[in-house]
C-alpha positions in Angstrom: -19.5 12.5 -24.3 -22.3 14.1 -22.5 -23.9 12.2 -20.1 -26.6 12.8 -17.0 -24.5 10.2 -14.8 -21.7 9.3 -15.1 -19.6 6.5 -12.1 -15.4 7.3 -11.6 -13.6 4.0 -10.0 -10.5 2.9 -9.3 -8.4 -0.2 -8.8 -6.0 0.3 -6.1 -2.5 -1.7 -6.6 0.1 -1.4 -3.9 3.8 -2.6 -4.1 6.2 -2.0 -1.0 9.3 -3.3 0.1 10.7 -4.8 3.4 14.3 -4.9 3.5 16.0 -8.3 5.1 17.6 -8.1 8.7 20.9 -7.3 8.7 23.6 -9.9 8.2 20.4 -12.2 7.4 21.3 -13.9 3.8 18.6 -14.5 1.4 18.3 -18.0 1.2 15.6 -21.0 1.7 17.6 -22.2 4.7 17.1 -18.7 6.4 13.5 -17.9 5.8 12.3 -19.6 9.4 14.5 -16.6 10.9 13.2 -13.4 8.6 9.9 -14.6 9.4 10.7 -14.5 13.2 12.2 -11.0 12.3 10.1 -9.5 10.1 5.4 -10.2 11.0 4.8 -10.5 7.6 1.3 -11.1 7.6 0.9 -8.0 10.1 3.3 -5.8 7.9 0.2 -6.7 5.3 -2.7 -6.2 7.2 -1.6 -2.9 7.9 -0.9 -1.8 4.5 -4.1 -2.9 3.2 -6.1 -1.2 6.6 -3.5 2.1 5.8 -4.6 2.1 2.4 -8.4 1.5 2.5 -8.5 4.0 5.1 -6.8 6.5 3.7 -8.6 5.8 0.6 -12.1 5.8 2.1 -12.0 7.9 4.8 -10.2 11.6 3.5 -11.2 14.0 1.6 -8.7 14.4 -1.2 -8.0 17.1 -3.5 -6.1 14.8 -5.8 -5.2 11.1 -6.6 -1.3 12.1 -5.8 -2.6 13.9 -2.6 -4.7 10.5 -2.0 -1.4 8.2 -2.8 1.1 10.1 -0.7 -1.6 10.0 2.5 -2.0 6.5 2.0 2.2 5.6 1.6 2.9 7.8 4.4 0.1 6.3 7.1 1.6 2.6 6.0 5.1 3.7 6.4 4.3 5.3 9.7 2.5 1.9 11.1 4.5 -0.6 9.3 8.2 1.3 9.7 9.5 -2.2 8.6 8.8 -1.3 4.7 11.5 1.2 3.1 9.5 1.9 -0.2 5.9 2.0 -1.1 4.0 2.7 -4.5 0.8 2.7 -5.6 -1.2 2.8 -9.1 -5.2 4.1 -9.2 -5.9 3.7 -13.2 -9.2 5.9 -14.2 -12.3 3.6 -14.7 -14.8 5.4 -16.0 -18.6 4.6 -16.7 -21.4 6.1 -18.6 
């Protein structure tokens, strides 16, 4: 439809993994000892501030462009995550 304005959004979803120390079991008994490992609320902060300011901050020729920034500024501060993936569904508003 034709429209004089129109508003483009996103929601911005983020999944990333952080494997477990080596030899480190995954088990109730052992989580005191990954979280001495592994900062898990700074491993977060960073992929939220990573993201945001990828998102906010660059000029972007495409939402792939914008999603491979972002997952590669997070990975570079937070080398602790392995995988990272991201969704930006359209939201659109006339």
């Amino acid at each position: 439809a034709k429209v004089k304005d129109r508003l483009f959004s996103t929601g911005v979803t983020y999944t990333y993994t952080i494997p477990l120390p080596p030899n480190t079991p995954a088990t109730i008994d052992n989580l005191p000892s990954v979280a001495s490992t592994l900062n898990f609320p700074k491993i977060a902060k960073t992929a939220r501030h990573g993201t945001l300011d990828v998102f906010a901050n660059t000029h972007s020729a495409s939402v792939q462009a914008t999603i491979f920034d972002s997952a590669q500024k997070v990975m570079a501060e937070a080398p602790e995550i392995s995988e990272m993936s991201y969704v930006y569904p359209n939201k659109h508003y006339m």
